[in-house]
RODO-2510 file (C-alpha; in nm, 4 decimals, decimal comma):
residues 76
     n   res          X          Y          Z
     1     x    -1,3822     2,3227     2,7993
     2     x    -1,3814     2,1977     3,1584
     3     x    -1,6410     1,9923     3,2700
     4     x    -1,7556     2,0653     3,6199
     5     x    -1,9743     1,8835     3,8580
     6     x    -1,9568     2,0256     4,2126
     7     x    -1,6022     2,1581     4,3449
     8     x    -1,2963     2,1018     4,1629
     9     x    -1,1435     2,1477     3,8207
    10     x    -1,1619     1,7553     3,7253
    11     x    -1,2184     1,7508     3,3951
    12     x    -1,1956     1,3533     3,3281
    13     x    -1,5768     1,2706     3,2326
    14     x    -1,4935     0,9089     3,3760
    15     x    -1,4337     1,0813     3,7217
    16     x    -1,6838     1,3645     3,7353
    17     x    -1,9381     1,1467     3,6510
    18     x    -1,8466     0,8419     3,8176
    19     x    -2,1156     0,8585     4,0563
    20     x    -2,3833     0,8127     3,7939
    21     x    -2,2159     0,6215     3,5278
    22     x    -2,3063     0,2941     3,6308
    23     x    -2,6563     0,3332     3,7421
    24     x    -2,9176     0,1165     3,5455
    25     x    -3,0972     0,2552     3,2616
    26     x    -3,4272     0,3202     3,2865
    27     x    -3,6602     0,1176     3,1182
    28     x    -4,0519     0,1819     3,0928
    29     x    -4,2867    -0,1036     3,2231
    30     x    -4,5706     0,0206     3,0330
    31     x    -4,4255     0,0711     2,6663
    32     x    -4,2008    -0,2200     2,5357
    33     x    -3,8529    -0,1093     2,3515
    34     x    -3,8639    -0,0024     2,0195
    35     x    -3,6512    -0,2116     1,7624
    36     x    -3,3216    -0,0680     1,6518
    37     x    -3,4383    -0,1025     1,3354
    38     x    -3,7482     0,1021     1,3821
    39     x    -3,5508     0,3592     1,5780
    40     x    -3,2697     0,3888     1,2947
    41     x    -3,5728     0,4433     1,0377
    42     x    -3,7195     0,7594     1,2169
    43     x    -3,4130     0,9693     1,1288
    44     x    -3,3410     0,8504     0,8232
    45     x    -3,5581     1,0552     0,6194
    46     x    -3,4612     1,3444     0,7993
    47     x    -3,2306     1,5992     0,5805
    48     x    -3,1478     1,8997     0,7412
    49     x    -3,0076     2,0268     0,4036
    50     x    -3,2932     1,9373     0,1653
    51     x    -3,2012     2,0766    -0,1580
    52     x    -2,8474     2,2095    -0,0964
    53     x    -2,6077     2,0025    -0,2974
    54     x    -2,9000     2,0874    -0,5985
    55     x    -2,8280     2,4558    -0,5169
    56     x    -2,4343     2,4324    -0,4953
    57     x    -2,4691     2,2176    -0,8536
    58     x    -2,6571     2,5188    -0,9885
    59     x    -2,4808     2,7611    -0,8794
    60     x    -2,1210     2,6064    -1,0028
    61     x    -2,3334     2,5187    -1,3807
    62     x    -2,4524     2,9352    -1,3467
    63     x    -2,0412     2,9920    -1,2935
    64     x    -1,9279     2,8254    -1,5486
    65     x    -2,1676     2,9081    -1,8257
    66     x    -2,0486     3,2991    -1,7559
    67     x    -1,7468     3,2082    -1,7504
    68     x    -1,7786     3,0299    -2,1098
    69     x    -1,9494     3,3166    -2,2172
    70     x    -1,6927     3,5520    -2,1293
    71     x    -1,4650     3,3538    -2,3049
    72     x    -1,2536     3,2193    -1,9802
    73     x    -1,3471     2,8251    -2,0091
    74     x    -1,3709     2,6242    -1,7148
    75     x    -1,1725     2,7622    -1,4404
    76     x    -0,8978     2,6059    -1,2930
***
């Protein structure tokens, strides 16, 4: 994957972009930051997987009590 910004086939993010890289961040006047703390907490409840390892653990106990019932044991 090239990256391309303009003409050329530079593909060195540090070169295609070094017209912008060190421009100052913008920072609002009218809202103050938000603590890294704060920001860190917003995601962390987020799970975009809610409920999947409890789905993969039933689904392996489901396989392996037909497989005990068919006599196999636990599989190997």
């Amino acid at each position: 994957m090239s990256m391309k910004k303009g003409i050329g086939e530079e593909t060195d993010p540090r070169i295609v972009y070094a017209d912008i890289i060190d421009l100052p961040h913008h920072e609002p006047v009218t809202r103050p930051r938000m603590p890294l703390e704060n920001r860190a907490a917003q995601f962390s409840a987020f799970d975009a997987l809610a409920g999947f390892s409890d789905m993969i653990a039933e689904k392996t106990r489901a396989i392996y009590a037909q497989e005990e019932e068919a006599g196999e044991g636990e599989p190997q």
